[in-house]
C-alpha positions in Angstrom: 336.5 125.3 154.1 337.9 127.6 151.2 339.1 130.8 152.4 339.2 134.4 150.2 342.6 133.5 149.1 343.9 136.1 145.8 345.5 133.6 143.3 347.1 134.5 139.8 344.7 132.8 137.4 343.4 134.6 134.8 339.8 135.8 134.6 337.6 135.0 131.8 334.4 137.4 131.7 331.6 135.9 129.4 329.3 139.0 127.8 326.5 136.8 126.4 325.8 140.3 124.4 328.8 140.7 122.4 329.0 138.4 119.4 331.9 137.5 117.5 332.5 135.1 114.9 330.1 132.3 114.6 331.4 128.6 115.5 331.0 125.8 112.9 331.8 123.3 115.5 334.6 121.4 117.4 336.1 118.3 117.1 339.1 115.8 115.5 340.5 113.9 113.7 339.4 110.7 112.7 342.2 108.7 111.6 342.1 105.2 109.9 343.7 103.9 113.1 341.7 105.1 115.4 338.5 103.7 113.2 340.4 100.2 113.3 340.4 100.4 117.1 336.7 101.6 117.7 335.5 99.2 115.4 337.3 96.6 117.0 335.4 96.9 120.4 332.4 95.0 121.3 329.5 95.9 119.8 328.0 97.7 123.5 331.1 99.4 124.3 331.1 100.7 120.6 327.8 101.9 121.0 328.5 103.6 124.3 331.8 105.3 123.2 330.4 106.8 120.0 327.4 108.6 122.0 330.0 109.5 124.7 331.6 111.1 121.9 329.3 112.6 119.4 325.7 112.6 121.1 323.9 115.3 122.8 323.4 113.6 126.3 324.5 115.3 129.2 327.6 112.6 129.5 328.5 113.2 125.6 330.8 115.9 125.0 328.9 116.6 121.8 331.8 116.4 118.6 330.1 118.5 115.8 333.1 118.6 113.7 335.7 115.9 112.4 338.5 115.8 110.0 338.7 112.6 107.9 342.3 111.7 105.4 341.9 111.1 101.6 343.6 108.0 101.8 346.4 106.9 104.6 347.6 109.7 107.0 350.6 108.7 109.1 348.0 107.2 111.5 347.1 105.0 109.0 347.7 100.6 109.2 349.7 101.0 105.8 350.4 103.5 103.0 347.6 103.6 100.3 345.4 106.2 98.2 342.6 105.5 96.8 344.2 104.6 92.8 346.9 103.0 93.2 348.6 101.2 90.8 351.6 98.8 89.7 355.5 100.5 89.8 355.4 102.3 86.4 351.8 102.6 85.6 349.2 105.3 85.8 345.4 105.3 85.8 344.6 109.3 84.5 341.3 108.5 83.7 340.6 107.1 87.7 339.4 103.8 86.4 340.6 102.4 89.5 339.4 105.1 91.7 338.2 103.1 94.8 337.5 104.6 98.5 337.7 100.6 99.6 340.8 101.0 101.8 339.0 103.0 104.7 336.3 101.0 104.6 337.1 100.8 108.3 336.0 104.6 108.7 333.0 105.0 106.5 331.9 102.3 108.7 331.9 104.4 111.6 331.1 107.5 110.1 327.6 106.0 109.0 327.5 105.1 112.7 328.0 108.6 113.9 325.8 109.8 111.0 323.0 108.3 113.3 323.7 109.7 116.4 324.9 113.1 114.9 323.0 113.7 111.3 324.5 117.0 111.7 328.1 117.2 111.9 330.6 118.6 109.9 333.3 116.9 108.3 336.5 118.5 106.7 338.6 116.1 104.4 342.5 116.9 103.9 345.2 114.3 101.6 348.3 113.6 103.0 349.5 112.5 99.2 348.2 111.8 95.9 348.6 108.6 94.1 352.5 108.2 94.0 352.3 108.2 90.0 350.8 111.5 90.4 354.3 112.5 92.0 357.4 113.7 90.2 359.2 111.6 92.6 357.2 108.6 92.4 357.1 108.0 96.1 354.8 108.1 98.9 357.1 110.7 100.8 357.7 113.9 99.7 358.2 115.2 96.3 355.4 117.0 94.0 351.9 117.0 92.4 353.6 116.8 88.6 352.2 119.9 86.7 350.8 117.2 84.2 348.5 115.6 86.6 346.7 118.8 88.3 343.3 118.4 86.5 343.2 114.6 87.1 343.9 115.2 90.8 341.2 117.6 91.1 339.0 114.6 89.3 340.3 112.5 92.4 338.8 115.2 94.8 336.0 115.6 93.3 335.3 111.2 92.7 336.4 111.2 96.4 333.1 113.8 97.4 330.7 111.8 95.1 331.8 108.6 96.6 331.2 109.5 99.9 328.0 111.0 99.1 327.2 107.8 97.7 327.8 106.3 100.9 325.5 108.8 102.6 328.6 111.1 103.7 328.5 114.8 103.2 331.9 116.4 103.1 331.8 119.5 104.2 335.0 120.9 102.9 338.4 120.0 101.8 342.2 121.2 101.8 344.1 120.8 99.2 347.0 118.9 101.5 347.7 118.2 104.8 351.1 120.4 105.7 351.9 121.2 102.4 355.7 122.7 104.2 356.6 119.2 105.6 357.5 116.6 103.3 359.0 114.0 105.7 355.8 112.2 106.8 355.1 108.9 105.1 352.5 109.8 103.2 353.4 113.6 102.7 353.3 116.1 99.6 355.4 119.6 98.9 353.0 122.0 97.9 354.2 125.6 97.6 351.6 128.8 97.9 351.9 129.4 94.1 351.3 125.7 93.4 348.3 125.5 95.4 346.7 129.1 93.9 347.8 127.1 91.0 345.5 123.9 91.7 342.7 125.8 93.1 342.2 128.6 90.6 342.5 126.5 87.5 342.0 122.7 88.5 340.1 122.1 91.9 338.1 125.3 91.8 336.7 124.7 88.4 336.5 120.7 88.6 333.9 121.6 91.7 332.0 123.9 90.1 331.4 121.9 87.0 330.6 118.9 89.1 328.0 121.0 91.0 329.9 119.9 94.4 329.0 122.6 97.1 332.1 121.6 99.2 334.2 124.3 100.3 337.8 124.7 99.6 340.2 126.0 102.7 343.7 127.0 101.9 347.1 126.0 103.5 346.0 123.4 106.5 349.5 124.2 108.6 351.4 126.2 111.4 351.2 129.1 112.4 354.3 131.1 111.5 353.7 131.3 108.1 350.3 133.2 107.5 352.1 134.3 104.1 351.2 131.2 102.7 347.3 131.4 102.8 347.2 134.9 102.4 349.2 134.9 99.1 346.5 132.2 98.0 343.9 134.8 98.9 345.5 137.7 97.5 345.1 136.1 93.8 341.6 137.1 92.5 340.9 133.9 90.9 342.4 131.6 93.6 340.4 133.3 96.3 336.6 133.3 94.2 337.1 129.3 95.3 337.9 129.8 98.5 336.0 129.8 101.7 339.1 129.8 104.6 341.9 128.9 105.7 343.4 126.0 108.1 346.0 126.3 110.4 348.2 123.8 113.1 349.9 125.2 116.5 352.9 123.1 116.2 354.8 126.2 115.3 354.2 129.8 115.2 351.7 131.9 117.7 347.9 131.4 117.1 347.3 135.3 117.0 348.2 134.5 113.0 344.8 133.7 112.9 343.5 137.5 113.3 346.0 138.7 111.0 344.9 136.3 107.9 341.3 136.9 108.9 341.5 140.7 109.7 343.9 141.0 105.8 
């Protein structure tokens, strides 16, 4: 029997009748690794685990959002993009330009596709092609000034080969944690170089390319809301923009309703 016992939790009172913002959806990342490991299991179990996942059953718990890399994340099986090329060569017109390498995940995307026709899928980089870099690795260093415009080409082949593949992408970020550049793959990307790329590169490249995906700012922690709100504060960075992304790994989430209330 349960007794009338006062205990410290906290209360959470649900007024159906007071609306705030609307939800897009929930959900996660879909790394290269984990689409290795799913597509790995028998063909039943597959089946089972991606309605588990992302159907509407009562026994799903119903993903209606997931964030895909442009090329390896850190969870990837190796270290690739998606034009890369010999030590000392560079490809600016994207001849190469090939979305092969994750084969493994727009596998399973289709897959979900069919259970979920619905679902929203944001796409973030962890780093460009390494000759894109002025430090000509995969860690670290920066997008060289040179190469903006043909990166914002590589977003925008990246959205038309997807789409060719029957995958909508719902929005991008210019890089994944644009402060840490010790992740292998990883990519410095200062506030004033990402107005930079999205004002005059990205932004535009969309446009003219008739792409409808959105472009959300920043995609880090919390305790440095200056970052996407110096983005938005430039007139002709922010008429591309549509949001901004943000990690809990540092900072306090209540940056969220400063950014979004500025």
């Amino acid at each position: 029997a349960f007794g009338n016992t006062n205990n410290s939790n906290p209360v959470i009172t649900v007024d159906s009748a007071q609306r705030f913002q609307q939800v897009d959806g929930f959900g996660y990342t879909l790394t290269q690794g984990s689409a290795i490991v799913i597509n790995g299991l028998a063909a039943a179990q597959r089946t089972s685990l991606l309605n588990e996942l992302f159907g509407s059953a009562s026994n799903s718990i119903g993903i209606s959002y997931i964030r895909l890399a442009i090329g390896a994340s850190d969870l990837s099986s190796s270290v690739y993009s998606y034009d890369d090329m010999p030590a000392g060569q560079t490809d600016p017109t994207l001849a190469a330009f090939s979305i092969a390498a994750d084969n493994e995940v727009v596998r399973l995307v289709k897959d979900v596709l069919l259970i979920n026709p619905s679902i929203r899928i944001v796409s973030s980089p962890w780093s460009p092609p390494v000759w894109m870099k002025d430090n000509g690795s995969s860690v670290g260093g920066s997008l060289a000034p040179a190469n903006y415009s043909v990166y914002a080409q590589y977003f925008v082949k990246y959205i038309q080969a997807m789409q060719a593949e029957g995958i909508s992408i719902t929005a991008v970020t210019p890089q994944n944690e644009p402060l840490n550049p010790a992740n292998n793959p990883s990519l410095s990307m200062t506030a004033a170089q990402q107005a930079d790329f999205i004002k005059n590169h990205l932004g535009p490249a969309f446009v003219a390319a008739g792409l409808t995906t959105r472009i959300i700012v920043y995609d880090h922690n919390c305790d440095r809301p200056d970052y996407p709100l110096s983005i938005l504060g430039d007139a002709a960075a922010n008429a591309y923009v549509d949001g901004s992304a943000f990690h809990l790994y540092g900072g306090d989430i209540s940056a969220l309703t400063s950014v979004h209330n500025a």
